[in-house]
N, C-alpha and C positions, 0 to 999 in steps of 0.2 A: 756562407759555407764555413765550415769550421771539421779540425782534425775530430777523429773519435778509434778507438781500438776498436771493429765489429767482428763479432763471430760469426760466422758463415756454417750452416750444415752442407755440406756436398750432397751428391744422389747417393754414393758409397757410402754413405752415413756417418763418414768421419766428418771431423770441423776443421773449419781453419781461422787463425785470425790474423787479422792484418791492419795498419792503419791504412785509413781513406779517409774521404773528406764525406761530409755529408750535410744534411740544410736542416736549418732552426726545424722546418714545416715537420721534422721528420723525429723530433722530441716526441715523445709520450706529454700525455694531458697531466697536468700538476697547476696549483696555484702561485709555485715561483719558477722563476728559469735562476739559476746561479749561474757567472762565470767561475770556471771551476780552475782553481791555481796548480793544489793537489792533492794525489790520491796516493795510495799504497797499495801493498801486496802481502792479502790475509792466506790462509789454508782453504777457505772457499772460492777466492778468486780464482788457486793454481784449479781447483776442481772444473770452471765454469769454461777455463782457458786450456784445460785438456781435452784430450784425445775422446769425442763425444758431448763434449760439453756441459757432462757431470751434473749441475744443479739448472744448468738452463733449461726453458720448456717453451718458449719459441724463437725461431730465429728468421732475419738477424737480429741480433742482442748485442750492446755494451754492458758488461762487465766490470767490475768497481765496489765493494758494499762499502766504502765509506770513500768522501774528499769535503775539502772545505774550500772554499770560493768566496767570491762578493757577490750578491744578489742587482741581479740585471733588472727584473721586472716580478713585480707583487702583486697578486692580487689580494691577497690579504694583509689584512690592516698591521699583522703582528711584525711585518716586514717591509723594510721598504728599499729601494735602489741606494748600494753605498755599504748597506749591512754586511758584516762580515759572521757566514754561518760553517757550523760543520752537519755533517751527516754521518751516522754510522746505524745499520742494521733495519731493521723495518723489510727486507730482503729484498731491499733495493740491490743494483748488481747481478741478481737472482733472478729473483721473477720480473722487476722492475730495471729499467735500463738503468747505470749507474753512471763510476764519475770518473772512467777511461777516455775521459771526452773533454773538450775544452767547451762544452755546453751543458747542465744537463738543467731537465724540471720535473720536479716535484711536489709533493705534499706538503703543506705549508706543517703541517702536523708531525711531519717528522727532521724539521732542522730546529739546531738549538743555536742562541746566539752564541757566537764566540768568545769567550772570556777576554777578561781587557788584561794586557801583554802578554796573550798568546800569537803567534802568526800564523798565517792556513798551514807554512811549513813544518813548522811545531805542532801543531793539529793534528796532521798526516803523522808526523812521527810520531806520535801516541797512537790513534786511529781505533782502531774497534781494540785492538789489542790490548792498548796501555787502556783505555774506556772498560775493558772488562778486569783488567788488572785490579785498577780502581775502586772497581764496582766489587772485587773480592776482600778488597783492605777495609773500605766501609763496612763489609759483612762481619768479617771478623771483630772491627773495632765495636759492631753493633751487638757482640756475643762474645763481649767480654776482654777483646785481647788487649792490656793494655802492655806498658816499657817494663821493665824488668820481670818480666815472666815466665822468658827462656828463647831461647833460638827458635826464630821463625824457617819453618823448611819453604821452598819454593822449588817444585820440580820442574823437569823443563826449562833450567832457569835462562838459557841463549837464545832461548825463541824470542817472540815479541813482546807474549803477556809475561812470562817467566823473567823476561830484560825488565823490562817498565817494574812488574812487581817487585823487582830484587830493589831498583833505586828507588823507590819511594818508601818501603820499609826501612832502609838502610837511613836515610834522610830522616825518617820521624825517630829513630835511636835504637832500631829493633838493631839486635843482633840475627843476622840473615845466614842461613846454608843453602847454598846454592847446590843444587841437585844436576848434573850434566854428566854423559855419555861421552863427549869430545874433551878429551884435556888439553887441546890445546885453546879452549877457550877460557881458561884458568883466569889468566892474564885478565880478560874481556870482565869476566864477569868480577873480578876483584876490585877491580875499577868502577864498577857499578854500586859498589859498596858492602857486598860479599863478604863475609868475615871467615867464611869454612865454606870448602867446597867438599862435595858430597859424590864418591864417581856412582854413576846410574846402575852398576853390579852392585853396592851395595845394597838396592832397595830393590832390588828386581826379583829376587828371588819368592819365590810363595814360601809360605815357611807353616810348620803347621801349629804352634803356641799361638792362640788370639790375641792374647797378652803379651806385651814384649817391658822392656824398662819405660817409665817416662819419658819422653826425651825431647819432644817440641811443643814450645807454647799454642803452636798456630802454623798451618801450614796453608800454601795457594798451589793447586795442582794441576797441573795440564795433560795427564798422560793419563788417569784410570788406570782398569783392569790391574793388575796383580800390583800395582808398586802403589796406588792408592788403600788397597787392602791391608798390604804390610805395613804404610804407614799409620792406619788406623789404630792399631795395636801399641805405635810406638808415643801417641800422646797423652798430651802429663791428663791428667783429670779433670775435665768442663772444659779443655778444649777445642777447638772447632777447628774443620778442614774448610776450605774454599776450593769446589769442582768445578771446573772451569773450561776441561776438553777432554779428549779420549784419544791422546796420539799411541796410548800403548794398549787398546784394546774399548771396548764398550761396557765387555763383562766387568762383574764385582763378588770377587770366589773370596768372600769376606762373610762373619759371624754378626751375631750380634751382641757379642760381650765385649766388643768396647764400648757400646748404647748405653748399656746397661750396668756394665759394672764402672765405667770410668766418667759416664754422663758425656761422654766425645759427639761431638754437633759434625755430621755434615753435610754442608751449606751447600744448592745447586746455587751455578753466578748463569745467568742468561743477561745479553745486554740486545739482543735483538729486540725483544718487543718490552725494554723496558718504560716504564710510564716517563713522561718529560722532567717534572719536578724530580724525580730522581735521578734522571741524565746531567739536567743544572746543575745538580748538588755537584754530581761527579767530577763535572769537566771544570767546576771551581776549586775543587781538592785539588786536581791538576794542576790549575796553574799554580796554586800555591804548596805543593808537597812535592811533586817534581822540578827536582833539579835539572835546570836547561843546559848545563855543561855536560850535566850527564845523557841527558838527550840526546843531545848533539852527538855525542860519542857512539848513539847505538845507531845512527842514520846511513844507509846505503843510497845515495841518489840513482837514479832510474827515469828515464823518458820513455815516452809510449812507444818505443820498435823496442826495447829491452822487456818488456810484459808479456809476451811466450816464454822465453826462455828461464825467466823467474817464478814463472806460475810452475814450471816443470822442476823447480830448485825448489821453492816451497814443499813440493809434495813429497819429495824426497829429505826432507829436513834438512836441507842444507842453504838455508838462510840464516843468517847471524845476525839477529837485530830490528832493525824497520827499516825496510827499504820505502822511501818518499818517492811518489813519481811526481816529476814537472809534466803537467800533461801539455805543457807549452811548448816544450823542450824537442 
C-alpha cells in the first residue's frame, strides 16, 4: 500500500479529493512502475483537482501531468531498476493516472532519462513549465534569436513558464523584460535576471496601428488574446514570438501586417506530445542553461494534503513560481 491524491466524483456530481492509501494492484497497465520523489502543480492539475474535475474523464483518478522518481520495475529494456526518470505531458494526470502518488506506471515511451546533476527535485522544479519554457528558447534560438539583438519580452513573467523563461534567457546574456500585473513581484522577478520590468497595463490594451516601433528581439508568451496581438506589432523585423498558453484569452483580434510587412514568426510551443529526441535535447539545455541558484529561488515546497488548496491558487493566478510536491511528505 502506498499514499496517492485520488479524485473521487460524488452522486451530486461534484469531486472531491483527498489523500488515501491504495495498492500497487490498483496502478494502470504501463511497462515501468517509478517510485515517484516529486511532482508539482501546472494550470491543468488546479483544473483536474477542481470543482468537477475539469480534464478528468473517469474516476477515481490521480492527477499529476509531470514527476520524476527512480524506476522500481522495467519491463523494457530502455529502463532498468535504479534509473532516475522524469515525465511531463503525454496527458498523463489527465486521462492517465499520474504522479500525485508515491507510485505510479507507465509507458516506457513517455519517460526521459534524467540528466546527470539534475535531482527529481530540480526536475519538479522545472516540470512541464520550465520543459516548455525551454522548449520556447530552442524555438526562438532556432528562428534566428541570437545576443545582442534587443530585449527579449517574457509575459506572464511570475508564473512558471514566464519564471524558468526569464532565468535562462537572462543566463545565456539576453537582456530580459519581464511582463507582470503584480508589482510586488518586482523584487522576484529582478532576481531572476530581469533587467526591465514591464506593468501588464502597458501591453493590455488593444490599440488599433498594426504597426507599433520596434522594440523586442524575441518574445515568450503565456497570456494570448489581446496582449499577444499588441505585441505582434511591437517586434523589430524577422522576429519571432514563442505562444506558449492563453491565460488572457484564446482569441487573436490581430492583422496580418506584422506577417508581412515585418516577416514576425509566430512560433506555436506544445510540449505535450513532443517527440523524445527533442524532449533529451531540452532537458539537457536545462541542466546546462539553468541556473540552480536561480531555481531554488522560484521553489514552493508542498506535500500531498496541500494539492486542493493549490490547485484552487493556480487557477486563480496566485502562484509565484514552482511549487515542488514531496509526494512522501
Amino acid at each position: 500500500m502506498f499514499r496517492a491524491l485520488v479524485v473521487e466524483k460524488l452522486d451530486s456530481g461534484e469531486t472531491r479529493a483527498a489523500v488515501r492509501e491504495i495498492a500497487e494492484a490498483d496502478l494502470p497497465d504501463g511497462d515501468v512502475t517509478v517510485r515517484v520523489d516529486h511532482s508539482t502543480v501546472n494550470y491543468k492539475d488546479g483544473l483536474c483537482l477542481g470543482s468537477g474535475g475539469g480534464l478528468v474523464r473517469a474516476w477515481p483518478h490521480v492527477p499529476g501531468i509531470d514527476f520524476a522518481g527512480v524506476v522500481e520495475d522495467s519491463a523494457d529494456p530502455r529502463y532498468r531498476p535504479g534509473d532516475r526518470v522524469v515525465l511531463t505531458g503525454w496527458r498523463v494526470g489527465e486521462v492517465q493516472w499520474g504522479g500525485y502518488a508515491e507510485k505510479a506506471r507507465v509507458r516506457a515511451d513517455w519517460l526521459v532519462p534524467l540528466p546527470e546533476g539534475l535531482t527529481t527535485r530540480q526536475a519538479m522544479a522545472v516540470g512541464t513549465a520550465g520543459l516548455t519554457a525551454m522548449l520556447a528558447v530552442l524555438a526562438l534560438e532556432a528562428h534566428g534569436l541570437t545576443l545582442g539583438q534587443g530585449p527579449v519580452l517574457v509575459t506572464g513573467a511570475a508564473g512558471g513558464v514566464g519564471s524558468v523563461a526569464t532565468a535562462i534567457l537572462a543566463h545565456l546574456g539576453h537582456e530580459v523584460a519581464a511582463v507582470t500585473g503584480r508589482p510586488e513581484t518586482e523584487a522576484y522577478l529582478r532576481s531572476l535576471g530581469a533587467s526591465r520590468i514591464v506593468p501588464r497595463a502597458d501591453l493590455a490594451e488593444t490599440i488599433k496601428r498594426p504597426l507599433e516601433s520596434e522594440t523586442w528581439a524575441g518574445a515568450v508568451d503565456s497570456v494570448g488574446g489581446a496582449m499577444l496581438a499588441r505585441l505582434l506589432g511591437q517586434m523589430k523585423y524577422g522576429a519571432s514570438v514563442a505562444s506558449v498558453g492563453l491565460a488572457g484569452g484564446s482569441g487573436l483580434p490581430a492583422t496580418v501586417i506584422p506577417f508581412i510587412l515585418r516577416g514576425v514568426n509566430l512560433l506555436g510551443i506544445d510540449s505535450v506530445m513532443q517527440p523524445y529526441a527533442r524532449r533529451v535535447e531540452a532537458w539537457k539545455r536545462i541542466a546546462s542553461d539553468l541556473p540552480m541558484a536561480k531555481l531554488e529561488a522560484m521553489i514552493q515546497p508542498a506535500g500531498l494534503g496541500d494539492l486542493p488548496a493549490l490547485g484552487e491558487a493556480i487557477l486563480k493566478g496566485q502562484v509565484q513560481g514552482r511549487v515542488v510536491v514531496d509526494v512522501r511528505a
